[in-house]
PDB file with SEQRES, HELIX, SHEET and CRYST1 records, atoms N, CA, C and O in Angstrom:
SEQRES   1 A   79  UNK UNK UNK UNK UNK UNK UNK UNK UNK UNK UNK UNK UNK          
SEQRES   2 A   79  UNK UNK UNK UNK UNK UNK UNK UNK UNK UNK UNK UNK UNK          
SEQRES   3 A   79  UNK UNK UNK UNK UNK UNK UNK UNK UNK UNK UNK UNK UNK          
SEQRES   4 A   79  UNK UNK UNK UNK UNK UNK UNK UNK UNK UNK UNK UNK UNK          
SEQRES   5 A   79  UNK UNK UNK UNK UNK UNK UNK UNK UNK UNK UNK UNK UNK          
SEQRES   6 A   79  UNK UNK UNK UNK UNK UNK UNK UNK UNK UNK UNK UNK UNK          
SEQRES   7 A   79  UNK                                                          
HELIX    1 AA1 UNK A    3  UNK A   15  1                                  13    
HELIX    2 AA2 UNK A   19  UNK A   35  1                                  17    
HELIX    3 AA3 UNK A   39  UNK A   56  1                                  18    
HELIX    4 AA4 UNK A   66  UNK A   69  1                                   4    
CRYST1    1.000    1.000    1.000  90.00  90.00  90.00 P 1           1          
ATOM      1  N   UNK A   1       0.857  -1.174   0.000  1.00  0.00           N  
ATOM      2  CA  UNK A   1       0.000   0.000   0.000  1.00  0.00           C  
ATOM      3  C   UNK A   1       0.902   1.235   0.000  1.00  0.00           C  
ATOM      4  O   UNK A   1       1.845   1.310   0.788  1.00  0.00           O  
ATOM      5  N   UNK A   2       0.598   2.287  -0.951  1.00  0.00           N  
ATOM      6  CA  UNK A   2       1.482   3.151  -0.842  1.00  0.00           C  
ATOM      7  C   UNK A   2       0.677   4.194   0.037  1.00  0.00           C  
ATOM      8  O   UNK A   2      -0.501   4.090   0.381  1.00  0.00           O  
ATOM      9  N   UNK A   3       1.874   5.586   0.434  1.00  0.00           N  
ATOM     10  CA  UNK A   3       1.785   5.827   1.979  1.00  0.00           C  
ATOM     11  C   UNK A   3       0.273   7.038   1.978  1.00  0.00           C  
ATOM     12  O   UNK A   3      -0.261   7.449   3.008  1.00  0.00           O  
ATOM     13  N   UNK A   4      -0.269   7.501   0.175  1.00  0.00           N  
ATOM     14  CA  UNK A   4      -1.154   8.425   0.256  1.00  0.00           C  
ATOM     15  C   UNK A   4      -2.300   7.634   0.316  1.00  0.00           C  
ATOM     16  O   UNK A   4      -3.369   8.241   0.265  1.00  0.00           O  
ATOM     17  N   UNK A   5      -2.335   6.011   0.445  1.00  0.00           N  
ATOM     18  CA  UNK A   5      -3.563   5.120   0.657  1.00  0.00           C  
ATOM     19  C   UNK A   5      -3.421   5.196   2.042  1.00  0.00           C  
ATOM     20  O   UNK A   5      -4.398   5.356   2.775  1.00  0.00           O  
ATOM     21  N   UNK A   6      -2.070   5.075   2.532  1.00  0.00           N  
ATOM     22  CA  UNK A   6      -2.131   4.762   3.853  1.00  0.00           C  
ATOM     23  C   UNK A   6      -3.274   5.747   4.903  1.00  0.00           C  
ATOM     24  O   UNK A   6      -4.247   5.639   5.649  1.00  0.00           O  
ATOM     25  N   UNK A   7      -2.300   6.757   4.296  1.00  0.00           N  
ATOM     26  CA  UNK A   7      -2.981   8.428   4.603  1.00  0.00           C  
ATOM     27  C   UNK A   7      -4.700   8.531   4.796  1.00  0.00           C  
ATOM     28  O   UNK A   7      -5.298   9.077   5.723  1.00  0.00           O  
ATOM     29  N   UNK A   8      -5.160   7.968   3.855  1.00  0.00           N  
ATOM     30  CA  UNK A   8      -6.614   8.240   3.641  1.00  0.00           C  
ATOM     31  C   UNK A   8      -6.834   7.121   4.136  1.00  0.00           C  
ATOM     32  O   UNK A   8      -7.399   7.593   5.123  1.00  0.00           O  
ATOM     33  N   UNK A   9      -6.881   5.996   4.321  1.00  0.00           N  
ATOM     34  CA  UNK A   9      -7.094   5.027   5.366  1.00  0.00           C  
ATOM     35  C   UNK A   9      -7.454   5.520   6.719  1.00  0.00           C  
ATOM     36  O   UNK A   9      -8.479   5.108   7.262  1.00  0.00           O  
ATOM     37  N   UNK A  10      -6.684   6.365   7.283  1.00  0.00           N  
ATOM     38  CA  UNK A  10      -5.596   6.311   8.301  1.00  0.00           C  
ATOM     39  C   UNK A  10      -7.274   7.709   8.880  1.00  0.00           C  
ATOM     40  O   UNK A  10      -7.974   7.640   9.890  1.00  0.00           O  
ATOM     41  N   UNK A  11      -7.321   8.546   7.955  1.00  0.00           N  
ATOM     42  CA  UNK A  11      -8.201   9.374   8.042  1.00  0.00           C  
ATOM     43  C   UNK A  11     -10.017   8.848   8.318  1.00  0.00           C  
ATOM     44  O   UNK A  11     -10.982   9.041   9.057  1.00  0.00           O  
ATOM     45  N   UNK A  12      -9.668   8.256   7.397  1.00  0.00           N  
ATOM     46  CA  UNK A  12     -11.477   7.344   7.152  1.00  0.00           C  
ATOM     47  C   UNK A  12     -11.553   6.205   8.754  1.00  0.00           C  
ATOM     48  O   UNK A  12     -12.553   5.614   9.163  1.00  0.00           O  
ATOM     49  N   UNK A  13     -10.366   6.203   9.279  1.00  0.00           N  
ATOM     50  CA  UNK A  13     -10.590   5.300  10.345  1.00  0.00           C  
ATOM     51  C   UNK A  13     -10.597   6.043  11.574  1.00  0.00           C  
ATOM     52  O   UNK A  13     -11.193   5.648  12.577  1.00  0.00           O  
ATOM     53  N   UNK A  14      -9.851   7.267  11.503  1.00  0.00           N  
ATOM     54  CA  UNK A  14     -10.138   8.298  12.737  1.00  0.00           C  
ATOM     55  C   UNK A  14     -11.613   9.224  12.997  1.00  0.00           C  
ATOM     56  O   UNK A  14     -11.922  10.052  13.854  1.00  0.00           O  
ATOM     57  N   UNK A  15     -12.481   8.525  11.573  1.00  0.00           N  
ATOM     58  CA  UNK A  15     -13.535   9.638  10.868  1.00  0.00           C  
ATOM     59  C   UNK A  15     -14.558   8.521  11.682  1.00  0.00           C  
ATOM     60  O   UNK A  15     -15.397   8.940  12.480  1.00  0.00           O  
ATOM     61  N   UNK A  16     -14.473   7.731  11.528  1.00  0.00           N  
ATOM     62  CA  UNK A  16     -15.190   6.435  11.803  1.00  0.00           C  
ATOM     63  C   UNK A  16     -15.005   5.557  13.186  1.00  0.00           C  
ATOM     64  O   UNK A  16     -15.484   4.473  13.522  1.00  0.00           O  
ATOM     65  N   UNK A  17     -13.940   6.648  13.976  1.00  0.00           N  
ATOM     66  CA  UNK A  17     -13.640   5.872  15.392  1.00  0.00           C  
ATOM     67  C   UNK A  17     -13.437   4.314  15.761  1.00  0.00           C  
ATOM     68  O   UNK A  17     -13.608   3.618  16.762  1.00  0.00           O  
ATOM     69  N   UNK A  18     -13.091   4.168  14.748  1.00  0.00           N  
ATOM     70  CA  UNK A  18     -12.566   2.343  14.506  1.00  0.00           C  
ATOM     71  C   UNK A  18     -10.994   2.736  14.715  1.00  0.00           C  
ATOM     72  O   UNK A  18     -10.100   3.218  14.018  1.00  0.00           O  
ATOM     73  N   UNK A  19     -11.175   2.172  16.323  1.00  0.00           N  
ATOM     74  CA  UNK A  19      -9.776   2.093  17.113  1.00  0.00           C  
ATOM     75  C   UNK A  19      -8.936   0.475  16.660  1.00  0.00           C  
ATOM     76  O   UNK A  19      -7.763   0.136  16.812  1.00  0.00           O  
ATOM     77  N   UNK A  20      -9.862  -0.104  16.194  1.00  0.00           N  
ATOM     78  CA  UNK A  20      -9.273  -1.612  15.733  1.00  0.00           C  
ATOM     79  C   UNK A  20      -8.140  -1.472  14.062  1.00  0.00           C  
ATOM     80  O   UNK A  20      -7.289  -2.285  13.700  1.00  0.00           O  
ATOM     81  N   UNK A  21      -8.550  -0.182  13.363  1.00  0.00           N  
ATOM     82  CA  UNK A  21      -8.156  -0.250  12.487  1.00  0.00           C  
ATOM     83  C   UNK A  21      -6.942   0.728  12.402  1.00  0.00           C  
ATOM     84  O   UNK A  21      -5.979   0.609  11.643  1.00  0.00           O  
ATOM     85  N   UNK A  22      -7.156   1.701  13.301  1.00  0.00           N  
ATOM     86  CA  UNK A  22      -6.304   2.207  13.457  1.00  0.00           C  
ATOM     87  C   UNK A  22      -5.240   1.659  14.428  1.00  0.00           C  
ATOM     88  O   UNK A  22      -4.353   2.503  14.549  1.00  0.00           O  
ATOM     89  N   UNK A  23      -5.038   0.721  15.055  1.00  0.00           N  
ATOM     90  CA  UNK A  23      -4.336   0.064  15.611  1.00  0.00           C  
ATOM     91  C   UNK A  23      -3.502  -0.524  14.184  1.00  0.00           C  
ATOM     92  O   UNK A  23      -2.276  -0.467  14.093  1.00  0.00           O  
ATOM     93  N   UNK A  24      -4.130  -0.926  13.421  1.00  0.00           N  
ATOM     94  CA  UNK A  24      -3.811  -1.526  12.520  1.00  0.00           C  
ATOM     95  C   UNK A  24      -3.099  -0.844  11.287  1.00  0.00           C  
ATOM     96  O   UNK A  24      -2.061  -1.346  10.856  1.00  0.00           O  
ATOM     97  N   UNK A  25      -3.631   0.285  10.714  1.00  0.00           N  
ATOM     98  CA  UNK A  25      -2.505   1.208  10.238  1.00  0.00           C  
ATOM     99  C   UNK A  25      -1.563   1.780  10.240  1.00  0.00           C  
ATOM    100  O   UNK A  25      -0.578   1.876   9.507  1.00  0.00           O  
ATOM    101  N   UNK A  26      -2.111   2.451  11.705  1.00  0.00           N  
ATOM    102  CA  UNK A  26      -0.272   3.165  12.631  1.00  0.00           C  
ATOM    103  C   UNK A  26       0.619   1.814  12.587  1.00  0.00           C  
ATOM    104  O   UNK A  26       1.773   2.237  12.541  1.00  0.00           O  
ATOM    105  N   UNK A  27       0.650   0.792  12.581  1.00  0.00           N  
ATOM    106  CA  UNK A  27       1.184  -0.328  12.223  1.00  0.00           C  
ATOM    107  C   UNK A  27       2.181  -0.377  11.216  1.00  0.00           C  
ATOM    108  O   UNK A  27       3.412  -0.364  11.175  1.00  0.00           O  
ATOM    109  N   UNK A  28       1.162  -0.441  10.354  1.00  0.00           N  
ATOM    110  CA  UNK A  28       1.585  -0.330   8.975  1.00  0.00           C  
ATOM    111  C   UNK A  28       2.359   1.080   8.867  1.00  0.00           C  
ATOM    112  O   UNK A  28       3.506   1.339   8.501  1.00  0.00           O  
ATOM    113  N   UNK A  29       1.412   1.808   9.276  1.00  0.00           N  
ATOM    114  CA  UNK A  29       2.413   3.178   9.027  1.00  0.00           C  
ATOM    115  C   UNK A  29       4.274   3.480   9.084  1.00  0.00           C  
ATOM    116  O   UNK A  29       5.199   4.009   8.468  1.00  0.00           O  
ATOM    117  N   UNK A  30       3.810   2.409  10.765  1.00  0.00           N  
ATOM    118  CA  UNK A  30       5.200   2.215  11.367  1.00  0.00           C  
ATOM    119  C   UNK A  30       5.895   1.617  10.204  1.00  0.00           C  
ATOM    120  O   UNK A  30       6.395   2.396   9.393  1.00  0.00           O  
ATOM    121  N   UNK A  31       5.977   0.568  10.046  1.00  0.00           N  
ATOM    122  CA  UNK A  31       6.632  -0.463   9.153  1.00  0.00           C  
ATOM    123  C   UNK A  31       7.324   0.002   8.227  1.00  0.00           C  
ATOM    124  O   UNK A  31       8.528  -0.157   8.026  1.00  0.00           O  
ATOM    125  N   UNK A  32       6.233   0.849   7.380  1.00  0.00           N  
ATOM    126  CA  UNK A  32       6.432   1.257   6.415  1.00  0.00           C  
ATOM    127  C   UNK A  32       7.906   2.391   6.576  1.00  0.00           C  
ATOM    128  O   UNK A  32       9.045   2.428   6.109  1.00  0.00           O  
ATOM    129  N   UNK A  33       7.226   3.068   7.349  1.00  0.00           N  
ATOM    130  CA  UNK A  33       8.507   3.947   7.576  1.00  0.00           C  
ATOM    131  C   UNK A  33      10.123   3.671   8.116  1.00  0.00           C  
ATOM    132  O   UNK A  33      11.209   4.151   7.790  1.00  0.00           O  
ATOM    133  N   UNK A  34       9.752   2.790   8.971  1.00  0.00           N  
ATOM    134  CA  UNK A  34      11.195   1.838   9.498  1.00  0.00           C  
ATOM    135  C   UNK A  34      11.711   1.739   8.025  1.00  0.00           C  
ATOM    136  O   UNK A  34      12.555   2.461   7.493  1.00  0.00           O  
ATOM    137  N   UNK A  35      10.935   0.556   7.410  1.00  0.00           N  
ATOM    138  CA  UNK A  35      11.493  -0.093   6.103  1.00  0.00           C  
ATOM    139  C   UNK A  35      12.091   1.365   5.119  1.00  0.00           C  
ATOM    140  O   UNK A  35      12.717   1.070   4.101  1.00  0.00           O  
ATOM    141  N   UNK A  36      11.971   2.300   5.308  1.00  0.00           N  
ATOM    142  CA  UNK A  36      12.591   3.644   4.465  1.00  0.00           C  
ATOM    143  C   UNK A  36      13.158   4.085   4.975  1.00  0.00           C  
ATOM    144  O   UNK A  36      13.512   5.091   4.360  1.00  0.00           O  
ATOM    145  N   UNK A  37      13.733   4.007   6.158  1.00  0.00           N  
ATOM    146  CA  UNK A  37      15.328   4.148   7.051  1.00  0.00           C  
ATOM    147  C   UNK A  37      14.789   5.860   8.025  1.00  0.00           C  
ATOM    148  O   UNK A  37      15.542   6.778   8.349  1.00  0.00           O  
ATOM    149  N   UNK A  38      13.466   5.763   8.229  1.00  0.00           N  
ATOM    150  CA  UNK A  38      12.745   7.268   9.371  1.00  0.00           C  
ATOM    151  C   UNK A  38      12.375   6.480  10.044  1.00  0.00           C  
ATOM    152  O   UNK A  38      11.431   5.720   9.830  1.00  0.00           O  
ATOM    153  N   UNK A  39      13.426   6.555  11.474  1.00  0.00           N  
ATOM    154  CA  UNK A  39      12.923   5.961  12.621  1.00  0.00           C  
ATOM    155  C   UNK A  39      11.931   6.957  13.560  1.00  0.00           C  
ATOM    156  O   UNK A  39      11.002   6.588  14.279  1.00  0.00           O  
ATOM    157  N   UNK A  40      12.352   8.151  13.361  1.00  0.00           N  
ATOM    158  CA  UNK A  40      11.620   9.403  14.071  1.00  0.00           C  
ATOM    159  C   UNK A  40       9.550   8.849  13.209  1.00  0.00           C  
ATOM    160  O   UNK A  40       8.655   8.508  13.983  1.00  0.00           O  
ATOM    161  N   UNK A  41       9.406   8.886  12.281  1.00  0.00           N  
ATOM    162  CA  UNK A  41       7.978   8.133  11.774  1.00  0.00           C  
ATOM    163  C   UNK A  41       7.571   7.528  12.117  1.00  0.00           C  
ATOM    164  O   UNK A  41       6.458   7.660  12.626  1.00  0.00           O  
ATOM    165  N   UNK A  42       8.504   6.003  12.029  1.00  0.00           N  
ATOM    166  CA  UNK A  42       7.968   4.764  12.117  1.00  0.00           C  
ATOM    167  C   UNK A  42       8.097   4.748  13.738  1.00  0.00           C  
ATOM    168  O   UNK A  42       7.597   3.731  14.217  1.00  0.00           O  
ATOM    169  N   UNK A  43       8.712   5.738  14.792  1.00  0.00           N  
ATOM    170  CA  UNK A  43       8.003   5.955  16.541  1.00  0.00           C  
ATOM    171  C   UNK A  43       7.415   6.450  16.528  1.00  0.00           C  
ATOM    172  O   UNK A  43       6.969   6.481  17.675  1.00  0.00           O  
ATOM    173  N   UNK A  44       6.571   7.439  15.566  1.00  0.00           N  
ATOM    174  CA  UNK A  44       5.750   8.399  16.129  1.00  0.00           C  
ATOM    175  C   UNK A  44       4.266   7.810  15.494  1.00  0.00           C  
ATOM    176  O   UNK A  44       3.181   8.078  16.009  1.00  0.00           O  
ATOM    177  N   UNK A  45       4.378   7.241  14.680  1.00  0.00           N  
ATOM    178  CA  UNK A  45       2.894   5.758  14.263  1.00  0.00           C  
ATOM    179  C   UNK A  45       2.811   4.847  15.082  1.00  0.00           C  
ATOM    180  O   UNK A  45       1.752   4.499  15.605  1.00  0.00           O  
ATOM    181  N   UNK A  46       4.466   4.093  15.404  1.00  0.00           N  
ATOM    182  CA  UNK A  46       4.302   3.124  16.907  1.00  0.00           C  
ATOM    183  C   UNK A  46       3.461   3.807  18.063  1.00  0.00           C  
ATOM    184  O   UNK A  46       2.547   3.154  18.566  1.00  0.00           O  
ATOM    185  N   UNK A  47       3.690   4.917  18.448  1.00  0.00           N  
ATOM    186  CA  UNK A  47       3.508   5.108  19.693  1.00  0.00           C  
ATOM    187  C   UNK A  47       1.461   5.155  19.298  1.00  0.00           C  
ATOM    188  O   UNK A  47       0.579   4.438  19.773  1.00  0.00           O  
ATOM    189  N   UNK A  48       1.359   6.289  18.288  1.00  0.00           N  
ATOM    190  CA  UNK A  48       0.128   5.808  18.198  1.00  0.00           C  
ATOM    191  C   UNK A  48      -0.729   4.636  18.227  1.00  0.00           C  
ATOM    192  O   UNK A  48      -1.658   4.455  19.013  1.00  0.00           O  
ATOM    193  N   UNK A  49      -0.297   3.771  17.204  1.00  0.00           N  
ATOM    194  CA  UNK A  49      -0.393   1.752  17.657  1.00  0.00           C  
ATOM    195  C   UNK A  49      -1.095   1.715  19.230  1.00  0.00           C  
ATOM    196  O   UNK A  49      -2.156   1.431  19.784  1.00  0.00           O  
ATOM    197  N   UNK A  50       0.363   2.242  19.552  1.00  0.00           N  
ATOM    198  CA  UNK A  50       0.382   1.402  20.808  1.00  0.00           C  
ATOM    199  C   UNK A  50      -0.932   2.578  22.193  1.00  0.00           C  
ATOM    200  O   UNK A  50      -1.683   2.102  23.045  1.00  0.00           O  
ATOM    201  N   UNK A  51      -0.798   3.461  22.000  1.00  0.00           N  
ATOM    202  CA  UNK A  51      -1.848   4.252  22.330  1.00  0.00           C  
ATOM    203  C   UNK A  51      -3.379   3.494  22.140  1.00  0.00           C  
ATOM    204  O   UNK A  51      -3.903   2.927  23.098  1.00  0.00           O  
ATOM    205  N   UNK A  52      -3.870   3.536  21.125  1.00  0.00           N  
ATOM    206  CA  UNK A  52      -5.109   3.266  20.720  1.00  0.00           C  
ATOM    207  C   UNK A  52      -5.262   1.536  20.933  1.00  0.00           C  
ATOM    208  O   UNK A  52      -6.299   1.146  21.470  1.00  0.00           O  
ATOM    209  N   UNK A  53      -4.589   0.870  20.658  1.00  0.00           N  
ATOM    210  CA  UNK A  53      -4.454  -0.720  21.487  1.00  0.00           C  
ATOM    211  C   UNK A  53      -4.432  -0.565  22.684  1.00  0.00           C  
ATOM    212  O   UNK A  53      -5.316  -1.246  23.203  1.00  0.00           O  
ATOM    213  N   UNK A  54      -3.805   0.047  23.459  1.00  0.00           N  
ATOM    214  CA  UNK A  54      -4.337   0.039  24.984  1.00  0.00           C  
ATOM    215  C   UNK A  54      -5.612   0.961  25.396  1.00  0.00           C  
ATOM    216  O   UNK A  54      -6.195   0.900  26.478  1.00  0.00           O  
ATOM    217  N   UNK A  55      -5.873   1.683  24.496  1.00  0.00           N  
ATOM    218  CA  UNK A  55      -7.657   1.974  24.782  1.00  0.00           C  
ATOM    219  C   UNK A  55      -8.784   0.426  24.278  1.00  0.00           C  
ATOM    220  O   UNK A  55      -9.823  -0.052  24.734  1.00  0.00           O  
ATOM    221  N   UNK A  56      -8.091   0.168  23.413  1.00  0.00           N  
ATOM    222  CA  UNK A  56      -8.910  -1.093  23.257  1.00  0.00           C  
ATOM    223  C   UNK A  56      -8.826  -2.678  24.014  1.00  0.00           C  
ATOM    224  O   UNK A  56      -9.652  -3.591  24.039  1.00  0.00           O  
ATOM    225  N   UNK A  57      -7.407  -2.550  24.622  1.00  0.00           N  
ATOM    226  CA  UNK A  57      -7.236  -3.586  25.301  1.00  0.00           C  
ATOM    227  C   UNK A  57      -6.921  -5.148  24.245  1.00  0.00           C  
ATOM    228  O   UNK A  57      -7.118  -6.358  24.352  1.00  0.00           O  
ATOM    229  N   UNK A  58      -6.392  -4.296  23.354  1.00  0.00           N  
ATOM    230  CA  UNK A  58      -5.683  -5.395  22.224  1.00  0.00           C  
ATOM    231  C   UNK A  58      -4.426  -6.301  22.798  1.00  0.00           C  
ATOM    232  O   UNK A  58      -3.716  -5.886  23.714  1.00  0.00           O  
ATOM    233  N   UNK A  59      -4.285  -7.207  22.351  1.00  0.00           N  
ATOM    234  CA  UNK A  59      -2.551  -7.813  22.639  1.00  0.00           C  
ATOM    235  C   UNK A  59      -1.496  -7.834  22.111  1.00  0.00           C  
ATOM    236  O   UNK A  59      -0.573  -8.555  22.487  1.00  0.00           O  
ATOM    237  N   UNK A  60      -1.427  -6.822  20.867  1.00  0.00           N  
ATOM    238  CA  UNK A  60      -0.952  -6.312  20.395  1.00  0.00           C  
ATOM    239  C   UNK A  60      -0.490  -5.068  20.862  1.00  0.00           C  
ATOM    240  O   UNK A  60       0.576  -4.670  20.392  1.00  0.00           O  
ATOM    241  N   UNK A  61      -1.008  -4.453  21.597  1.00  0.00           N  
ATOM    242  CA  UNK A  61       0.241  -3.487  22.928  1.00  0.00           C  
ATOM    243  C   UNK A  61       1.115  -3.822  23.300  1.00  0.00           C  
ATOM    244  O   UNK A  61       1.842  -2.978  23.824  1.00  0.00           O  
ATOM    245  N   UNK A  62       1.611  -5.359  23.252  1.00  0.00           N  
ATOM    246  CA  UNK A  62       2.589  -6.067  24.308  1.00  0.00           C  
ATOM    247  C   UNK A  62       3.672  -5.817  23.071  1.00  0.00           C  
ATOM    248  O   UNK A  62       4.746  -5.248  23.266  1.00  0.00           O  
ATOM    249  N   UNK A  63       3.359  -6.186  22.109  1.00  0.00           N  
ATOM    250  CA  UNK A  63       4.571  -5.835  20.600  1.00  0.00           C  
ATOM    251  C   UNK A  63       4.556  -4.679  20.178  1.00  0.00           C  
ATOM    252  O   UNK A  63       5.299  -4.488  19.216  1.00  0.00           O  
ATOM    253  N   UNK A  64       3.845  -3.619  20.627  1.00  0.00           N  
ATOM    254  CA  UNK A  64       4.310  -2.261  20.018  1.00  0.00           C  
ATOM    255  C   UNK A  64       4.679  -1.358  21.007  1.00  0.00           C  
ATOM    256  O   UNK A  64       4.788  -0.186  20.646  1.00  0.00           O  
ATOM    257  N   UNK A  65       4.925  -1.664  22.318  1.00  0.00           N  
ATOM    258  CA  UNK A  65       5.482  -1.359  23.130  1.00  0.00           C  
ATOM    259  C   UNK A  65       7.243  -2.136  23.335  1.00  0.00           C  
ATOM    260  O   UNK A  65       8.199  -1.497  23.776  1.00  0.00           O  
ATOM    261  N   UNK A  66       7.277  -2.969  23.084  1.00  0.00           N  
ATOM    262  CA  UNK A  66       8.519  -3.661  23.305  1.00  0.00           C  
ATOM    263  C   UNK A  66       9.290  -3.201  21.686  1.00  0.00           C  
ATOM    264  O   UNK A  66      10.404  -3.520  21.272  1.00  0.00           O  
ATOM    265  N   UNK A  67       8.616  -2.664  21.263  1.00  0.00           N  
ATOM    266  CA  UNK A  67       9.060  -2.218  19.495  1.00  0.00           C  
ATOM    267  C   UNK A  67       9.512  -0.751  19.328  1.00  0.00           C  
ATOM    268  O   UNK A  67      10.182  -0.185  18.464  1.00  0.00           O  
ATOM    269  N   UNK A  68       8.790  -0.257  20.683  1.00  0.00           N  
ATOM    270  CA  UNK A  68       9.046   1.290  21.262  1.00  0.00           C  
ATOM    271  C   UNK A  68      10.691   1.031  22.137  1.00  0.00           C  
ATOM    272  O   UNK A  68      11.790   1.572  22.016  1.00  0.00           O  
ATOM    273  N   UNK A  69      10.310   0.248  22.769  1.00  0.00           N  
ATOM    274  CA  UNK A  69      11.783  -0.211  23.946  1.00  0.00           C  
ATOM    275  C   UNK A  69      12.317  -0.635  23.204  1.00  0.00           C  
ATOM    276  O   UNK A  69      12.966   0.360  22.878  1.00  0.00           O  
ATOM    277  N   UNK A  70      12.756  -1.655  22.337  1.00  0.00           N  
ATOM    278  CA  UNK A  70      13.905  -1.898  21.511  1.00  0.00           C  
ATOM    279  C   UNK A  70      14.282  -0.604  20.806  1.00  0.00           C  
ATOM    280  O   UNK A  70      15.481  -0.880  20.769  1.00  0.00           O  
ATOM    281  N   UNK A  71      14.231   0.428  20.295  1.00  0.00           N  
ATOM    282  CA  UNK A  71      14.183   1.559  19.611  1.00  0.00           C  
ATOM    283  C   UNK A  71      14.561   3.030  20.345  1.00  0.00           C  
ATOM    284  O   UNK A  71      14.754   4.148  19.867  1.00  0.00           O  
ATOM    285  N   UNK A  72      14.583   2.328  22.222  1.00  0.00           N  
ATOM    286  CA  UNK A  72      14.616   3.276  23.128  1.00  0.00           C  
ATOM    287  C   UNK A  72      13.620   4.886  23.553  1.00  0.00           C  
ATOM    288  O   UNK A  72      13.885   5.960  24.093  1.00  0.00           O  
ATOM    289  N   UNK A  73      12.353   4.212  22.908  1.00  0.00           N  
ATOM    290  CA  UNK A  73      11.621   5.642  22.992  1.00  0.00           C  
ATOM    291  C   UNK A  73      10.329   5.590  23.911  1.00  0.00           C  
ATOM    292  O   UNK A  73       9.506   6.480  24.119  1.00  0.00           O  
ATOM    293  N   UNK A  74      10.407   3.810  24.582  1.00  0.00           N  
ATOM    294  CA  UNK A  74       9.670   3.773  25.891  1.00  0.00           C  
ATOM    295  C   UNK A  74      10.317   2.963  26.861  1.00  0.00           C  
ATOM    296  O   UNK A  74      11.392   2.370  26.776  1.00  0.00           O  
ATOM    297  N   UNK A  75       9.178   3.051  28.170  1.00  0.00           N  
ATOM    298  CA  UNK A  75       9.869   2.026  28.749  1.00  0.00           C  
ATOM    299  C   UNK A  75       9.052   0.940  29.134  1.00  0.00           C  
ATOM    300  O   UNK A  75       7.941   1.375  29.439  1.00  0.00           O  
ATOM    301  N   UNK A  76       9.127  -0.310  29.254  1.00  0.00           N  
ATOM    302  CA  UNK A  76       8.354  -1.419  29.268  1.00  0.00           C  
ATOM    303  C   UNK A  76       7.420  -1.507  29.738  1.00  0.00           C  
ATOM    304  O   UNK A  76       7.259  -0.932  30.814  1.00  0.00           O  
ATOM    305  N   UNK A  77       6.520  -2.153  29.244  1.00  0.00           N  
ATOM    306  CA  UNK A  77       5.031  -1.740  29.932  1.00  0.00           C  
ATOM    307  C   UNK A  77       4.652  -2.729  30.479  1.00  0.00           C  
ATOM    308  O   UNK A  77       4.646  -3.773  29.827  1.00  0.00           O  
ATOM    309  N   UNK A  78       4.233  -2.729  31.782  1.00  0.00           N  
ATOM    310  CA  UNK A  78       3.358  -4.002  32.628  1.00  0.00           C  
ATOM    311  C   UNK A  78       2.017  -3.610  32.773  1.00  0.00           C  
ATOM    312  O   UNK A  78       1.483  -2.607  33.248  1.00  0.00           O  
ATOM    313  N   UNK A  79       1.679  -4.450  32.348  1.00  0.00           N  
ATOM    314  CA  UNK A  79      -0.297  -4.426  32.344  1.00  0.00           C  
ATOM    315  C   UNK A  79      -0.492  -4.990  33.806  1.00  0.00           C  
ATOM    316  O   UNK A  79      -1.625  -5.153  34.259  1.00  0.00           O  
TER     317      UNK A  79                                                      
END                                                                             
């Protein structure tokens, strides 16, 4: 997916308060950006991830938090 789909995704899911999907983009977002060598991006979509998964109580917080700590931009999270 390129990043102006991502974009409008990313919009239509904040429009629509679907915290499941946006868990799921900032994801992608992340990824995407790691994989293009912007770590400052691909933390600042993680942290979102990982934000909106712990409003939802996903288990997927446990990997985008430890993805934040490997990267040094949190610190480990105990539920």
């Amino acid at each position: 997916m390129n990043a102006r789909a991502l974009d409008q995704q990313l919009l239509q899911a904040h429009a629509a308060e679907d915290k499941t999907a946006l868990v799921r983009l900032y994801t992608q977002a992340a990824d995407h950006s790691e994989a293009g060598g912007d770590l400052d991006a691909a933390c600042f979509y993680l942290t979102h991830a990982f934000v909106f998964a712990l409003e939802i109580g996903v288990p997927e917080a446990r990997a985008l938090n430890a993805r934040l700590v490997d990267k040094g931009r949190a610190h480990p999270w105990q539920p």
